[in-house]
C-alpha positions in Angstrom: -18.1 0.5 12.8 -18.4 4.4 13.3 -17.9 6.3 10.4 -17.4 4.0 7.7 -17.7 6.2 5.0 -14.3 8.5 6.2 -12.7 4.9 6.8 -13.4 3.6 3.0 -12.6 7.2 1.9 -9.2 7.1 4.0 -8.2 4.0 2.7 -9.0 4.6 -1.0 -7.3 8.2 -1.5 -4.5 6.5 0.6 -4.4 3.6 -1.6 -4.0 5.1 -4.7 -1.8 7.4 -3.4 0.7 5.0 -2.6 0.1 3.4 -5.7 1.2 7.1 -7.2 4.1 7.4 -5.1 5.6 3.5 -6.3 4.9 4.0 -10.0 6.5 7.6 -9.5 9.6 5.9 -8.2 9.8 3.8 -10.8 9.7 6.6 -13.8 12.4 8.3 -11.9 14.4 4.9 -11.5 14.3 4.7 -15.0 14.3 8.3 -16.1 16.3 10.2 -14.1 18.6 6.9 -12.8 18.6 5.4 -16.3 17.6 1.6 -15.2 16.4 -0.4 -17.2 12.9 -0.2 -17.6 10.2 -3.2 -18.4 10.4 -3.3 -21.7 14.6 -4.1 -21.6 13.4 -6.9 -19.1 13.7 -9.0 -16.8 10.5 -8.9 -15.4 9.4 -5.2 -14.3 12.6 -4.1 -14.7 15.8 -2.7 -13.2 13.7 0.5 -12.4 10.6 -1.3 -10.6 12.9 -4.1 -9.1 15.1 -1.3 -6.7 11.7 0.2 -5.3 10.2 -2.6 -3.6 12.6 -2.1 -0.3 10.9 1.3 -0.5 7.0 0.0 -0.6 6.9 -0.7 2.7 8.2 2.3 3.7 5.6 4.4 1.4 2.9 2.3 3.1 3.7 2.5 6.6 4.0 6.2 6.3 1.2 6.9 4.4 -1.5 4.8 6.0 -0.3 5.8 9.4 -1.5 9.8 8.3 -4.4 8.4 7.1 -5.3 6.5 9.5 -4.4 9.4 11.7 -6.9 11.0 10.0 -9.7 8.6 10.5 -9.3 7.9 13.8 -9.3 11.7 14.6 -12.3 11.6 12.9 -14.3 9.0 15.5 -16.3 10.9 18.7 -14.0 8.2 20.4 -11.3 6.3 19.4 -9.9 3.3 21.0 -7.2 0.6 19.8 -10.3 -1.9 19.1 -11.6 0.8 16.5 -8.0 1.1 15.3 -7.5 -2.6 14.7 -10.5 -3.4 13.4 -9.5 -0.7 10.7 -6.3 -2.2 10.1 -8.2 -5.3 9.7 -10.5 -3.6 7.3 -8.0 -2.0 5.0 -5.6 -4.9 5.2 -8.8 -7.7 3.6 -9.7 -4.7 1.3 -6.0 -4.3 0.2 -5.4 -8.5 -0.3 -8.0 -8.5 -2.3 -7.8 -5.3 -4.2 -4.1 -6.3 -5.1 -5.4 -9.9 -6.1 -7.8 -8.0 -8.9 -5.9 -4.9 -9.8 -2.0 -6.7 -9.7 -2.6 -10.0 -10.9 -6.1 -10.8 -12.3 -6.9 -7.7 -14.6 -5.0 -7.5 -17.6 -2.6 -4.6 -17.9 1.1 -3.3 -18.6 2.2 -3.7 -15.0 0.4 -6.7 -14.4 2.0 -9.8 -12.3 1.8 -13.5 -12.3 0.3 -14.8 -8.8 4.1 -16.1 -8.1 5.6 -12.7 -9.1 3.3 -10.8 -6.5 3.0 -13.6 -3.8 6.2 -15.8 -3.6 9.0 -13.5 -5.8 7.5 -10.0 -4.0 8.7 -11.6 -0.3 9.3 -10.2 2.0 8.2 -7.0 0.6 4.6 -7.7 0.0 4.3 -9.3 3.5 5.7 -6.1 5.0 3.3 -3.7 3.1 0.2 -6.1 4.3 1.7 -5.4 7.9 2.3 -1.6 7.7 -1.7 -1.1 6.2 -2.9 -3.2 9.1 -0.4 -1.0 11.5 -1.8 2.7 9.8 -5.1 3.2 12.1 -2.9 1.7 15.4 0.0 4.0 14.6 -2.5 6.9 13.6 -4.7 6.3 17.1 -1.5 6.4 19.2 -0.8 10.0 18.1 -4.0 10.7 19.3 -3.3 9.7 22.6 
């Protein structure tokens, strides 16, 4: 794979930017909207609970401009080099999610069934939209 350095780069400040953006919504949810945050339950809260039609959205934005920017980056893109960095960021992401959502202990953390069943469709969709980033990104490039 050509350039797989700008490819991990683009995924990772992409990544945690969305990240960024999500809990951002949430602290203005419950901020500036006054929902209810974590802490007044259920769950992740009123605040948490109304982004997650939005995640997608963050996502397929996002890692469409950075995969933009990666593909813009190769001597000479094509759609196999853009789905085989969907593929890439889209295994990264399962997994990454797996560790960092549900496995390592922390305020925000999930139960597998709160991330993987209670999260559909939205979790699904995000998956989808990472895979789609590079594609989407290559076909401005056309």
């Amino acid at each position: 794979m050509e350039r797989f350095g700008v490819l991990m780069i683009c995924f990772f400040v992409c990544y945690i930017l969305v990240t960024w953006v999500g809990i951002a919504h949430t602290i203005f949810n419950i901020k500036v909207l006054h929902m209810k945050s974590m802490k007044e339950g259920p769950g992740m809260g009123e605040g948490y609970e109304k982004t997650k039609p939005w995640h997608p959205l963050y996502n397929i934005i996002l890692f469409s401009i950075f995969g933009f920017i990666y593909m813009r980056s190769l001597s000479a893109p094509t759609l196999t080099a853009a789905l085989a960095a969907g593929a890439v960021w889209s295994i990264i992401c399962i997994l990454g999610d797996l560790l960092g959502w549900v496995l390592f202990k922390h305020p925000w953390r999930l139960t597998f069934r709160e991330f993987y069943i209670d999260y559909q469709p939205w979790i699904t969709l995000v998956y989808m939209a990472i895979f789609a980033g590079p594609v989407i990104g290559y076909m401005f490039i056309r």
